[in-house]
Structures are given as structure tokens and as C-alpha cells.
C-alpha positions in Angstrom: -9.0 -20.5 15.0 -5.6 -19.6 13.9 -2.9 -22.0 14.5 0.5 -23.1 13.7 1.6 -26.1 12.0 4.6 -27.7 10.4 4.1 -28.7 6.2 6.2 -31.6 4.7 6.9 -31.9 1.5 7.2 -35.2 -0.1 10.7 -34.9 -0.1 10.9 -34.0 3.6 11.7 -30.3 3.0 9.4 -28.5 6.2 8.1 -25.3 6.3 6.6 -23.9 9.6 3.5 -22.2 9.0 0.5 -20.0 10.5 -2.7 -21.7 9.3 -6.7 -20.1 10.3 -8.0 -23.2 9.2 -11.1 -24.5 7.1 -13.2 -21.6 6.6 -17.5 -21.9 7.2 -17.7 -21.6 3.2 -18.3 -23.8 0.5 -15.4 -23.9 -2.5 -13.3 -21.5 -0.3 -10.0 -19.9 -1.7 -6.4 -20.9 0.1 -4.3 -18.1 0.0 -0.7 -19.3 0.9 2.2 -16.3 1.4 5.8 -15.9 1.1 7.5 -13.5 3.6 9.6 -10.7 3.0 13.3 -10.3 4.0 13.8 -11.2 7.8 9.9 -10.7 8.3 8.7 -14.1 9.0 4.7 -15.5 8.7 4.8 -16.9 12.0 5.7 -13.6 13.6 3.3 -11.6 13.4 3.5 -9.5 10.2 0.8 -11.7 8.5 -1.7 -11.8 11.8 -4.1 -8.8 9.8 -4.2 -10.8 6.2 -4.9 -13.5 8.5 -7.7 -12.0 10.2 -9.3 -10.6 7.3 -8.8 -13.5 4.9 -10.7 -15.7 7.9 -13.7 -13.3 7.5 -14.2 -12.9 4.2 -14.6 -16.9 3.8 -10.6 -17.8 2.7 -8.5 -19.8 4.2 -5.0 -18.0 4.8 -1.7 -20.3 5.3 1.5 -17.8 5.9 4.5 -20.2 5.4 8.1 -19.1 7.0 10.6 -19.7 4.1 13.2 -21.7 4.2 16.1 -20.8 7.0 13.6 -19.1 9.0 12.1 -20.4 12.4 10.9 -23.8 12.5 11.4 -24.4 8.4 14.6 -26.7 6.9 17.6 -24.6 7.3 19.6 -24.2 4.7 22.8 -27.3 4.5 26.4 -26.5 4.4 27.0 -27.5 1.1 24.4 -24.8 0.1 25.4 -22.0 2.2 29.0 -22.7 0.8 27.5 -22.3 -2.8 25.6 -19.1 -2.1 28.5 -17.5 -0.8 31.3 -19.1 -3.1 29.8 -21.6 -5.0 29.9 -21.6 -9.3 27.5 -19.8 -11.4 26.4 -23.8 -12.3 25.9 -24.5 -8.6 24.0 -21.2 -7.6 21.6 -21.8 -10.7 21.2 -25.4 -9.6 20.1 -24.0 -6.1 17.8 -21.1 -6.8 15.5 -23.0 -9.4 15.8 -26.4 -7.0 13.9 -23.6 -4.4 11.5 -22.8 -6.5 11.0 -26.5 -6.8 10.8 -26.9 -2.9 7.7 -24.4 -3.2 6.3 -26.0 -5.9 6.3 -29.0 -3.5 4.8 -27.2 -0.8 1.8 -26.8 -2.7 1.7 -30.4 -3.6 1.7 -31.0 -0.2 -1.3 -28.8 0.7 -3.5 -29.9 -1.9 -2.7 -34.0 -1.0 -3.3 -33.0 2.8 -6.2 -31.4 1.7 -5.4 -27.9 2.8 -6.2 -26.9 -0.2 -9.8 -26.9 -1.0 -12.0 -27.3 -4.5 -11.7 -23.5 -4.8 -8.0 -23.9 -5.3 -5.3 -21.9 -4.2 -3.4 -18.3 -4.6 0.1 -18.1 -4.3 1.5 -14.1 -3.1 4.3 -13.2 -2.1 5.4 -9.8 -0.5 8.7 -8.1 -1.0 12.0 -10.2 -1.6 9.2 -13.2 -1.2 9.0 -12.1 -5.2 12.4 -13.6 -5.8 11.0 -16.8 -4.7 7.6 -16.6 -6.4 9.2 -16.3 -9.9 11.5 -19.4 -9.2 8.0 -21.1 -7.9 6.5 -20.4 -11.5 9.0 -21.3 -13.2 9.5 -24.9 -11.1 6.5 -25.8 -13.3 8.9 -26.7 -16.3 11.3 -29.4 -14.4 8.8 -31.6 -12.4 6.8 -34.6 -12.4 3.9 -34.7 -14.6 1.6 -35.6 -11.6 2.6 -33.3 -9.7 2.4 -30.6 -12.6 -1.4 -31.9 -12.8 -2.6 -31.2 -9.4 -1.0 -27.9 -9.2 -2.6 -27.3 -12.7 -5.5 -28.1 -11.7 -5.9 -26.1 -8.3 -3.5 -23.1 -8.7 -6.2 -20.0 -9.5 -3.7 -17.0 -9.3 -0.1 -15.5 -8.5 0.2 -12.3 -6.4 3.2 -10.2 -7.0 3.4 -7.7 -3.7 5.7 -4.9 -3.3 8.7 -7.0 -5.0 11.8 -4.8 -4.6 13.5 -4.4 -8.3 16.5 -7.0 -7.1 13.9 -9.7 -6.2 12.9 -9.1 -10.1 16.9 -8.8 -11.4 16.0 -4.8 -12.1 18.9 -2.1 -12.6 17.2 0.1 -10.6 18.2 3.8 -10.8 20.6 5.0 -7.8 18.2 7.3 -6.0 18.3 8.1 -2.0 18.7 5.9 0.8 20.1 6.1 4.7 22.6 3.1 3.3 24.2 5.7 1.4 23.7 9.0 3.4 27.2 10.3 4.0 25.4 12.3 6.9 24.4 9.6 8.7 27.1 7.3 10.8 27.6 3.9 9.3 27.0 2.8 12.8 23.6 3.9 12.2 22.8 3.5 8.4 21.3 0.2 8.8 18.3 1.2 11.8 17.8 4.3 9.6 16.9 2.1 6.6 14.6 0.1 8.8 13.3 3.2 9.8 13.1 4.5 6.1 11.6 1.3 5.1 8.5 1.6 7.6 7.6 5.2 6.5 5.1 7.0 4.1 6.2 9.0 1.2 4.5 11.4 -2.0 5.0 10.0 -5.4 3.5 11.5 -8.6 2.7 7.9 -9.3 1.2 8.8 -13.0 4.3 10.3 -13.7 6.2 7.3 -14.2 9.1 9.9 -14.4 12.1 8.9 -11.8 12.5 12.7 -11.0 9.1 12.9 -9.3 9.9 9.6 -6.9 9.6 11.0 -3.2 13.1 10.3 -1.0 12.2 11.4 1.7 9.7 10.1 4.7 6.2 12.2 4.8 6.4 13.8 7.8 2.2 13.9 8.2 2.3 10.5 8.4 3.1 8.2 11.4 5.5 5.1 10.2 4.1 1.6 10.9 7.0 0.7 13.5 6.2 3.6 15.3 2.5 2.0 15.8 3.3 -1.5 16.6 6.7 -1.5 17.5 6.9 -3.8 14.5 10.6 -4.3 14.5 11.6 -6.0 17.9 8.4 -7.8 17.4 7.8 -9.2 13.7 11.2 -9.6 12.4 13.8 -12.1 12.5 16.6 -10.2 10.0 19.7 -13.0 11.0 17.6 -15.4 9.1 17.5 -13.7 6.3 21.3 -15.1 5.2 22.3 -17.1 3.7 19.3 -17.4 1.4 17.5 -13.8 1.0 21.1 -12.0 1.0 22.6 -14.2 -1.6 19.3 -14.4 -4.3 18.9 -10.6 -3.7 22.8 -9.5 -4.9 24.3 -9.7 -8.2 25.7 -13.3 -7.9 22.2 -14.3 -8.2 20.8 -11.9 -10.6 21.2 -13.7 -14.0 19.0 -16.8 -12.8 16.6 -14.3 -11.0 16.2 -12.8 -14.7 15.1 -15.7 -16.3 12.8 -17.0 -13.8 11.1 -13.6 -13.9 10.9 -13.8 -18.0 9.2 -17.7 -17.2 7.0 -16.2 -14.6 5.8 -13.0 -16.6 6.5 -13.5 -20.6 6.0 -17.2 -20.9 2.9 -18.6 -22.6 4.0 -22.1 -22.2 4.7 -21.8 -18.2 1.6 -19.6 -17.5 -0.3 -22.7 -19.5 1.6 -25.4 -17.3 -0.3 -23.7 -14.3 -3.6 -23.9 -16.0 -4.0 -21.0 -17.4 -4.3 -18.7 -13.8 -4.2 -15.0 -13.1 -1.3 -12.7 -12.6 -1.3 -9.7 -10.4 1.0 -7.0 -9.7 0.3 -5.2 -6.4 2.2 -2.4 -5.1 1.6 0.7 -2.8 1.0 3.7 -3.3 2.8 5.6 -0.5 6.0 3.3 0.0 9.7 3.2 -0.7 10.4 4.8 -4.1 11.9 1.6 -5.4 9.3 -0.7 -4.9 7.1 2.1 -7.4 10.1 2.5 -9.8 9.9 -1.8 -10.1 6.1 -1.4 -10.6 6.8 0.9 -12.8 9.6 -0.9 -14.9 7.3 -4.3 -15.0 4.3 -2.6 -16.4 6.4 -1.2 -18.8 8.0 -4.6 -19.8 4.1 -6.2 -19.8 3.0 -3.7 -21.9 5.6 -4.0 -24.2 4.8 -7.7 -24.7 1.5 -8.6 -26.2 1.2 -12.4 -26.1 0.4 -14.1 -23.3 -0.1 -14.4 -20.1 -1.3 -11.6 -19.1 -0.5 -9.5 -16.1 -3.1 -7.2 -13.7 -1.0 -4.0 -12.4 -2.7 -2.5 -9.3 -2.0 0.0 -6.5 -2.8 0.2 -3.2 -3.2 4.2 -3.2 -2.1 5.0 0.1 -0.1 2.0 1.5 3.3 2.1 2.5 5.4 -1.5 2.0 4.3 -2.7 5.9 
């Protein structure tokens, strides 16, 4: 039976979570997620992965990230520092949350939450930007720690990461933000809108020309079939923490995490060796297949190791 439930780290950090429990299956797989922006575990958006983890013998734990309901806000000295702080302090804060993540794990395998078949870490959208600092944590804590999380961490799930969660320059296509027609007044429901929606790619293309813009009209968006917005989302949470990591103050440190997380041989060995997927969909927001894009061409381009798994989810939109 699903639940909720609060997780403490060992350094009292709490993170509010949605849990289905111990699973009827021997060796099962944990599969802990990180949220997108102002989309929180807890309500409602993870309730299908849930559902179908459950089934299929895994045990599903949907954490709410930090400054979202019922996890450890973030202080005043580090809201001060994400919106004015050095480019010292904001480094010092955005690898100490990967660190708090890292923790979080720690914490489920000590508890025993995590099982003998281990654990996968994904994370969906700006969840990425988090998930790279996570990785990289490995390098700057205790070597007991390191060991469990070694030992029990079987795979990283990159989902749908937008290309600032990965420090991309993405290419200054279409959206309502910046639709002159539309009144500012109504730029930011139109993106939510625009966000929810199906489009056409020529996803073999890899050409930016051949990116759809515009919402396909055969298709019904997912807000319109769950009313997902008033619902599932809590977007004043997502400052100061998902506004500040995901604009250019933040960038430079979001860069390097990502190079740990994806072009490191001596991080991806700290983890003990796990896999590394890329997961994005086929039908979604044009950035989030420009970034999939950009990344496979970066992985390519790299030979040594680790290695990263690119995959598409041929008719998905980002919801």
C-alpha cells in the first residue's frame, strides 16, 4: 500500500516522500525520483510510476526535493546566496545539495529501504540539475558512506532534463514566453499550457529546423485529461532553489557537475561502476529533444568511459 513518509538524513536534512512499500519479490529494485520544477512526488504526478513500479515487483520512493511540501526548506542564508550570494558561495551550495541527496540514499539503504537489489536514482526534468550534483557528491564524502552507495547504487536515470538543468546554450526557438502576440498577462498559463502538449519532430533529423513549435492539434494535452495543473503542482516552491540552479548564475557549476556525471571515469567508478540512461520523449517540448540531442552528440564524441544509454519514448510528451 502506497504511503507517505518523512526520510532523515544523518545530518537532519528531511525529505517528504511517497513510498509503496516492500514489494512480494525477492532482490527487488528501489527506484527513488526527483521531481520536476514545481511538480512535486507527493502530489500526484508520480501516482502512475508508482502504480506500475508496485506491479512489476519494484519498490518506488518519489522524494519532494528540498523547499517543497514537507521537505527542509531552504535557510536564509541560502536563499540570500541564490539570489545575491558570490560565485564561491553558490558553488558551495549547489554541490553541498548534491551532497544532501547523496545522503538521502545513505539513509534509505541504513533504514533498509533499500533492498539487496539495490537502487536507481531518476530524475525527471529540472530534477536533472540535481541528479548531476548527486553524481558528482560521490567525490567529497566519507569513505563509508561512498561504500554503501557503491555498493547498492545499480543505475542513474536522466528523464526529459531541459538543456539549462544540463548548462546547455540551447538555440532560441519558439515559446508563449516570448510570443509578442500573446499578453504578458498570459505568457506564463500559455507555457504551462505549451508545456502539457504533444508535438511532431523529425526526431532522426537531429537538424534544429525540423523541431515542431507548435502544439499537435490531433492530440489532447495531459492537463486537459487530469486537470493536472491545479492538482499536481506546487510552482511557488519552485524558488528559491529550482529558479536560481536553472539561470545563468548557476550554470558554470551545473557544467561541471554534468561533465562528473557523464564524462568521468573516476566518478562513474566511485558509484561502482552502474548504468547510465538518457530518457526523453518523443512527442514533447522541442527543447527537451534538442538537449537529447546535444548530450548524445557530446557521448558520442567521448569514447572512454562511462558509458551512457540514449532512449526515446516514441510518443510521449514531457507529462
Amino acid at each position: 500500500m502506497t504511503f507517505e513518509r518523512v526520510i532523515t538524513t544523518q545530518h537532519g536534512t528531511t525529505f517528504k516522500a511517497l513510498d509503496t512499500g516492500t514489494p512480494d519479490a525477492p532482490g527487488y529494485l528501489t527506484i527513488v525520483f526527483l521531481h520536476g520544477l514545481g511538480v512535486p512526488s507527493t502530489a500526484g504526478i508520480a501516482n502512475r510510476i508508482a502504480e506500475l513500479a508496485f506491479s512489476q515487483g519494484v519498490r518506488f520512493i518519489g522524494v519532494n526535493r528540498r523547499g517543497y511540501s514537507g521537505s527542509t526548506p531552504y535557510s536564509i542564508e541560502e536563499t540570500r546566496v541564490f539570489s545575491e550570494g558570490s560565485a564561491d558561495e553558490r558553488g558551495d551550495l549547489y554541490r553541498g545539495e548534491g551532497r544532501h541527496y547523496a545522503y538521502m540514499l545513505d539513509a534509505l539503504i541504513k533504514d533498509g529501504s533499500i533492498g539487496v537489489g539495490g537502487v536507481a536514482l531518476i530524475a525527471w526534468s529540472a530534477g536533472n540539475a540535481y541528479l548531476t550534483s548527486t553524481m558528482d557528491a560521490i567525490n567529497s564524502i566519507p569513505g563509508e558512506v561512498r561504500e554503501r552507495l557503491s555498493e547498492m547504487t545499480k543505475a542513474f536515470v536522466f528523464y526529459e532534463p531541459p538543456p539549462e538543468a544540463l548548462a546547455l546554450d540551447r538555440p532560441q526557438l519558439y515559446t508563449p514566453l516570448t510570443d509578442e502576440s500573446i499578453a504578458a498577462t498570459d505568457r506564463f498559463p500559455a507555457l504551462l499550457a505549451w508545456f502539457a502538449s504533444y508535438f511532431k519532430h523529425d526526431l532522426a533529423s537531429h537538424d534544429d529546423t525540423k523541431l515542431g513549435t507548435r502544439p499537435d492539434s490531433t492530440r489532447t494535452p495531459s492537463d486537459r485529461e487530469e486537470s493536472f495543473y491545479p492538482v499536481m503542482t506546487e510552482l511557488v516552491a519552485s524558488a528559491p532553489g529550482d529558479s536560481g540552479i536553472m539561470s545563468p548564475d548557476f550554470a558554470p557549476f551545473v557544467l561541471s557537475a554534468r561533465d562528473s556525471a557523464f564524462f568521468s571515469e573516476a566518478t562513474w567508478k566511485a558509484w561502482g561502476e552502474p548504468k547510465i540512461s538518457y530518457v526523453s520523449a518523443g512527442a514533447t517540448v522541442w527543447m527537451m529533444v534538442w538537449a537529447a540531442w546535444a548530450m548524445e552528440d557530446k557521448v558520442k564524441a567521448h569514447s572512454a568511459l562511462p558509458k551512457v544509454t540514449f532512449k526515446v519514448i516514441e510518443e510521449g510528451n514531457h507529462y
